[in-house]
C-alpha positions in Angstrom: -54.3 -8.9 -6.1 -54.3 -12.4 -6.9 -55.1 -15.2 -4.5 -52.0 -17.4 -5.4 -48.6 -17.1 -6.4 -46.6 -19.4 -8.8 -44.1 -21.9 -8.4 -42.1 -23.6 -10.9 -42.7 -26.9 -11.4 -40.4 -30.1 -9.9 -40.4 -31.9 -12.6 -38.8 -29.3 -15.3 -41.9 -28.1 -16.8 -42.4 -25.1 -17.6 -45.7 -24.8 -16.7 -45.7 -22.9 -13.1 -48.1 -24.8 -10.0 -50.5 -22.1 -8.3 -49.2 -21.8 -4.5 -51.6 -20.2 -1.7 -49.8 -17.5 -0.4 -51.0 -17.5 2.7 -49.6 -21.2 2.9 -49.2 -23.5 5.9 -46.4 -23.1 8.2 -45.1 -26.4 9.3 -42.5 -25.0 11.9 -46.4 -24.0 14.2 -48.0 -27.7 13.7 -48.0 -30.1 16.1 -47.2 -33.3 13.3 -43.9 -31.6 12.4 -40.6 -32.4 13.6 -36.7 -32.0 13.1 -35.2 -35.5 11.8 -31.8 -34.1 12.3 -30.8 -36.0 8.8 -28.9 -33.6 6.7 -30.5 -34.9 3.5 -34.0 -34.8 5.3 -34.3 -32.8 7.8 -38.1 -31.8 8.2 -40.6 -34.3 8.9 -44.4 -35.1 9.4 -45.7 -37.2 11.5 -49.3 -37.2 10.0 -48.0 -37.7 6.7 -45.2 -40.1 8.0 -42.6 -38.4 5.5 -39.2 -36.6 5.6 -38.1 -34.3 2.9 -35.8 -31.9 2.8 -38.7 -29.4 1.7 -41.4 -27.9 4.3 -43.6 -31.0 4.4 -46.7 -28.4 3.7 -45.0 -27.4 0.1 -44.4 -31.7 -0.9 -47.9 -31.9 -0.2 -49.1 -28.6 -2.0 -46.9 -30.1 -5.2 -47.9 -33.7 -4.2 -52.2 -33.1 -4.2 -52.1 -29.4 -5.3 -54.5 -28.7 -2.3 -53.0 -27.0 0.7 -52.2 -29.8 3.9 -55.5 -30.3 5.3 -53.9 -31.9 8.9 -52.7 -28.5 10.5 -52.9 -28.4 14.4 -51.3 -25.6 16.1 -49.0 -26.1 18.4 
């Protein structure tokens, strides 16, 4: 068993991005919020983004490292 899963890229490649599988789940951290905005709804207020993703996956594709400001709820 492998330590990461793949994930195609957002830009069109074809060339898949490694993704922890055990990744970070925004909906438990402290930073995240709902922004109630149909086009963005999920927010961070570490990162001081919106996106329509999970913030923890934009920055996973963004830095390919996993979001290093988790705080539990």
């Amino acid at each position: 068993m492998t330590e990461y899963g793949e994930l195609a890229g957002r830009d069109g490649s074809s060339e898949p991005k490694k993704m922890p599988q055990a990744f970070i789940n925004c909906l438990r951290c402290v930073h995240y919020y709902v922004t109630w905005k149909p086009a963005t709804p999920r927010g961070c207020r570490l990162v001081g983004f919106e996106s329509r993703e999970m913030p923890s996956m934009l920055v996973f594709e963004s830095t390919g490292r996993k979001c290093i400001g988790f705080k539990a709820k």
